[in-house]
N, C-alpha and C positions, 0 to 999 in steps of 0.2 A: 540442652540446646538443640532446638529444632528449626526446618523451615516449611512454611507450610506448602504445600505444593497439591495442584490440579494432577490426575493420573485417567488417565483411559481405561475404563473398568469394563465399556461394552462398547467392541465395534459402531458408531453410527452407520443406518442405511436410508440415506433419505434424509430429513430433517433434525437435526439436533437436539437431542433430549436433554432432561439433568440426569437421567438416570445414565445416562452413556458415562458419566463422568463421575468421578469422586474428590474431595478433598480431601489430604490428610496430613497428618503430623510424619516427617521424614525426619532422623538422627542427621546433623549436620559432620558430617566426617570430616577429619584432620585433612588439609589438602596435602599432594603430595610433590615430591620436585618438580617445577615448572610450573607450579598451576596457581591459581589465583580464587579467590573467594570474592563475588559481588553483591553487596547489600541491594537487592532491587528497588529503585527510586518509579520506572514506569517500566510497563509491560506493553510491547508493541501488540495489538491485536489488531490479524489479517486476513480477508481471507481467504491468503494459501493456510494457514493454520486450518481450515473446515479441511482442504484438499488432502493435507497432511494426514489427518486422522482417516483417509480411503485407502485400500488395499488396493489402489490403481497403477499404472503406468503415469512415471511423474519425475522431475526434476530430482529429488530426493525422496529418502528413504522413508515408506510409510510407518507412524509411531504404532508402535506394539500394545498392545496387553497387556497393564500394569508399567508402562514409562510414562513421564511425565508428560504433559503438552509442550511439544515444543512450539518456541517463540524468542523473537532479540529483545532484550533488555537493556537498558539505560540504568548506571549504578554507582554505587561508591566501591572502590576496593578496602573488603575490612579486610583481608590478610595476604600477603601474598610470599610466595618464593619461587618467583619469578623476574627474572633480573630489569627485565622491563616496565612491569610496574609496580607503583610502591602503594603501601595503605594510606586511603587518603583521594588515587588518582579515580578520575571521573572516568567512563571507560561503558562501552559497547559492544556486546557481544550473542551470538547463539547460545540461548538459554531454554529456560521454560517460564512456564507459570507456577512464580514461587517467588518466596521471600529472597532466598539466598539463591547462588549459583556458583557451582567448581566449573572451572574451564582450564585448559593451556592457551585458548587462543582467543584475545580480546583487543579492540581498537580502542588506546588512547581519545579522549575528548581533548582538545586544549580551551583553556575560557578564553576564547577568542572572541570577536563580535557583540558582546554585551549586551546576547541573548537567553534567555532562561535555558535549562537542558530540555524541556519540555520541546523547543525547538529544532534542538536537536536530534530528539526524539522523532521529530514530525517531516517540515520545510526542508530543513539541514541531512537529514535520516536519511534511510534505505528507501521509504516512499519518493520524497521528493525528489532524492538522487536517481532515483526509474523512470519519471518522468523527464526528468530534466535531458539523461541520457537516453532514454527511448523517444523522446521529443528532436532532437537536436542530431542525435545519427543516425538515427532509423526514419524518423519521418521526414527529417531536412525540411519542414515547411518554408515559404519565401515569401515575403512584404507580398502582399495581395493577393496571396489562393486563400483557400476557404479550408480550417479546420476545426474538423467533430470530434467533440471529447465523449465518449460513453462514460455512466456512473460520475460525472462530471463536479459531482459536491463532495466525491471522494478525496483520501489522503492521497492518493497519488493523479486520480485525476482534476480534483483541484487546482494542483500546481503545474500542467500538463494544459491545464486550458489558460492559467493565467501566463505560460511562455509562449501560446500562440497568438495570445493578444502582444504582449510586448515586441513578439517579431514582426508583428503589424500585419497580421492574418485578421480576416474577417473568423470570427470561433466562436462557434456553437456547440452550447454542452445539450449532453441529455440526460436527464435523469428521471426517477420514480411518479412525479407528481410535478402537476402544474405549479402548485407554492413555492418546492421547490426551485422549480427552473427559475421563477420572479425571483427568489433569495439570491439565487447565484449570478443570475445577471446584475443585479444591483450590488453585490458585497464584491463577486471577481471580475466586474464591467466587463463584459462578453457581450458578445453585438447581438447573441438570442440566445435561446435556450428552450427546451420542447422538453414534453412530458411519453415515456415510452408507454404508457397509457392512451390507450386510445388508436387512432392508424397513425402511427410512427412516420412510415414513407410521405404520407402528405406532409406532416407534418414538416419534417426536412426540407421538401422539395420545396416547403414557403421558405423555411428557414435559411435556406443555398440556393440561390435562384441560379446562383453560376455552377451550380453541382461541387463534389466535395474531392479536394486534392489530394488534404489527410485525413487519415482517420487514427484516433488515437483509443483503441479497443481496452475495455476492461469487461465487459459483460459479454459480446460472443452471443450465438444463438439469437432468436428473432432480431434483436437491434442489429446484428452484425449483419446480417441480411436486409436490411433495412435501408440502412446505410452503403451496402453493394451496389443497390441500383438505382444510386447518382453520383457513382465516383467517376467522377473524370477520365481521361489517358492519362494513364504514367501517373495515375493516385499511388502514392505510399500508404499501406496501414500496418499498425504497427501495434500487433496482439501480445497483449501486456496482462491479461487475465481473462478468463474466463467465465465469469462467478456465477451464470448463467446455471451450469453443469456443475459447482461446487455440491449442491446436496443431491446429486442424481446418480447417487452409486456408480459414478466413474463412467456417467452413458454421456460421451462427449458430444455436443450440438455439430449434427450433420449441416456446414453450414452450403448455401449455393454459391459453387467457385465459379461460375461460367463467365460474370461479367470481369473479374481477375484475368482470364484471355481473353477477351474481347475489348476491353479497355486497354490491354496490356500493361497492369497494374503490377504491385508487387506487394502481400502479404509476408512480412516476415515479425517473429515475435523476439522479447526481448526479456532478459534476465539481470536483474543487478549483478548477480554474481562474476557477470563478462568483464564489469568495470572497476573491479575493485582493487585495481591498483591506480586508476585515476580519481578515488572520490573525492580527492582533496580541491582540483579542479572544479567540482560543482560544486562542493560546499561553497566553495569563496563566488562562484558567481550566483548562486541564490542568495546567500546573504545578503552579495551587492544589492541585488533588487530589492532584497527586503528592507534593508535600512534607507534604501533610497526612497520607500513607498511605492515601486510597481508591482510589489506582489503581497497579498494580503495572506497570514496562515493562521489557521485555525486549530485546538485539538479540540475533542470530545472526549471530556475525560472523567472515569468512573473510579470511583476511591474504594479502595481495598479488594484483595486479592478474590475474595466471594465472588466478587461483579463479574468475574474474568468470560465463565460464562456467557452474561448478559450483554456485556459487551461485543462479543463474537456476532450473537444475534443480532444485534442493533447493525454491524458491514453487511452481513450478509441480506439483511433485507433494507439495506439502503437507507438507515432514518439516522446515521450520523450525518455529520456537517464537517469537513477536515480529515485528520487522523484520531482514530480511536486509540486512547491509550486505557489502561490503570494503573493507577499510580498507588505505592505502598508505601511512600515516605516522605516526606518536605523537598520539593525543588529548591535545591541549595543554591543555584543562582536566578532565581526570579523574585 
C-alpha cells in the first residue's frame, strides 16, 4: 500500500521546472494516536505553494529537500484514531500533493448547503473565505466607492470582486488579457474590467473616473503601482498576495509608497490563518449569496495527481478561470 506523492528534488530559482520536482511511490504508514488518514478527493493548487518552495522570509516554513509539496486538501477519512473523526467523515486539512494524507489536525465538512465538496473546496474554502474576510474587514468598502480587484478571474479574487459588486461598489477587476476582462465582466457583472497589458494607469483612470477607494491586491508590483496613483483619501488596500514576486527568488516588488501619505491611505495585508476560528461565519454568508445567485463559482479543475504540476503553472501565469483544484477521486456530493 502506497500514496503517491509530488517531492521537491531541486530548489526552484525563477521559474518552475519539472525537473525541480519528482513523483513517487511513498509506504502508507500505520497512523498513530490522534491522527487521521485522508483519501485525497481535490488538491488545493495556489500560489503560495510556488512561495512555499523559496528559501525566503515568509508566513511559513520553507519545504525542504526531499518533503513533499505542501498543500490543503479536501477528502474522505479512510482511518482514523482520533476521537473527532470517524472513517467515512469528509474533512479539510494541511496536506500535500498525494493520494493519502496522516495528520492530527483536520476540519470536519458538514453536507450542509447541497453543494458538491468541489465547492467547498473553492467559494466555501480557504480562497473564498480570504476574500470574503480580507474584503469585508480590511477593505470595509461602502455602497458607492469604487473597487479594484487585481488577478480578478482568480480563486480568491473572483469572489473578492463579486462581494464588491453585491455591497454595491462600482468594481473593476484586472486581469492578463483583454478576453479575459470581457469573460469576467460578463460571468461576475463587474461594471469593467482592464487588461494589465498594455499602460494599466490609463487604463484605470477610464475604468474609475472617480479614483479608487479599495484596492483588493493579489499581484503587487507594476499593477500595485498602477493602481497607487488613483487612490483616493483614506483608500484601504488590502495586500492579499503577491504573485508578481512568486518566481523572482524571493526579490520582493519595491513598490512606490509616497502616494499611501499623501492620500493618507492605509495598506495593510491579510492572512486566513487570522480568521480561523470565525470561518464558519463566512461559510454561511457565501453560500447565502450562492444559492441565492449573487455570486457565481467556478473551479478549474485537472484530473490526477500527474497534473499537479501543470496546474501550479496554469495560477501562476493567470490562464485559470476560478480555483484551480486536482482532483484524484469522484466528488461524493456532486
Amino acid at each position: 500500500m502506497s500514496t503517491r506523492r509530488w517531492v521537491m528534488a531541486e530548489r526552484p530559482h525563477g521559474k518552475l521546472e519539472t525537473h525541480h520536482l519528482d513523483l513517487v511511490d511513498a509506504p502508507r504508514e500505520a497512523i498513530g494516536d490522534g491522527e487521521i488518514e485522508i483519501e485525497t478527493i481535490f488538491v488545493s493548487i495556489d500560489p503560495t505553494t510556488r512561495l512555499w518552495m523559496s528559501d525566503v522570509s515568509q508566513h511559513a516554513q520553507p519545504i525542504q529537500l526531499g518533503d513533499p509539496i505542501r498543500s490543503f486538501v479536501w477528502g474522505r477519512v479512510s482511518a482514523s484514531r482520533n476521537k473527532r473523526h470517524r472513517e467515512g467523515d469528509m474533512v479539510f486539512a494541511l496536506g500535500a500533493w498525494e493520494s493519502f494524507t496522516r495528520t492530527r489536525h483536520a476540519t470536519a465538512i458538514p453536507k450542509s448547503h447541497a453543494l458538491p465538496l468541489s465547492a467547498h473546496a473553492s467559494v466555501l474554502g480557504l480562497t473564498g473565505l480570504t476574500a470574503y474576510f480580507g474584503m469585508l474587514d480590511v477593505g470595509r468598502p461602502q455602497a458607492g466607492e469604487t473597487v479594484v480587484v487585481s488577478a480578478a478571474g482568480g480563486a480568491v479574487g473572483s469572489v473578492a470582486a463579486q462581494i464588491g459588486r453585491i455591497l454595491g461598489c462600482r468594481t473593476v477587476g484586472i486581469v492578463g488579457s483583454e478576453a479575459k476582462a470581457a469573460k469576467i465582466v460578463r460571468e461576475y457583472r463587474l461594471d469593467a474590467a482592464v487588461s494589465r497589458q498594455g499602460d494599466l494607469s490609463a487604463a484605470l483612470a477610464a475604468a474609475c473616473p472617480s479614483g479608487i477607494d479599495v484596492d483588493f491586491e493579489n499581484v503587487a508590483g507594476p499593477v500595485l503601482d498602477a493602481v497607487m496613483e488613483h487612490i483616493n483619501p483614506g483608500a484601504r488596500l488590502v495586500l492579499c498576495g503577491m504573485i508578481s514576486a512568486y518566481e523572482s527568488d524571493g526579490v520582493w516588488p519595491a513598490n512606490v509608497v509616497r502616494p499611501l501619505l499623501m492620500k493618507r491611505a492605509r495598506l495593510e495585508g491579510v492572512l486566513i490563518s487570522a480568521y480561523f476560528n470565525r470561518l464558519q461565519e463566512g461559510v454561511e454568508a457565501l453560500a447565502g449569496w450562492v444559492k441565492s445567485g449573487e455570486m457565481r463559482w467556478d473551479v478549474d479543475v485537472l484530473n490526477g495527481i500527474e497534473r499537479a504540476p501543470e496546474a501550479l503553472q496554469r495560477v501562476l501565469s493567470g490562464a485559470n478561470i476560478g480555483k484551480q483544484l486536482v482532483q484524484l477521486a469522484p466528488d461524493p456530493w456532486a
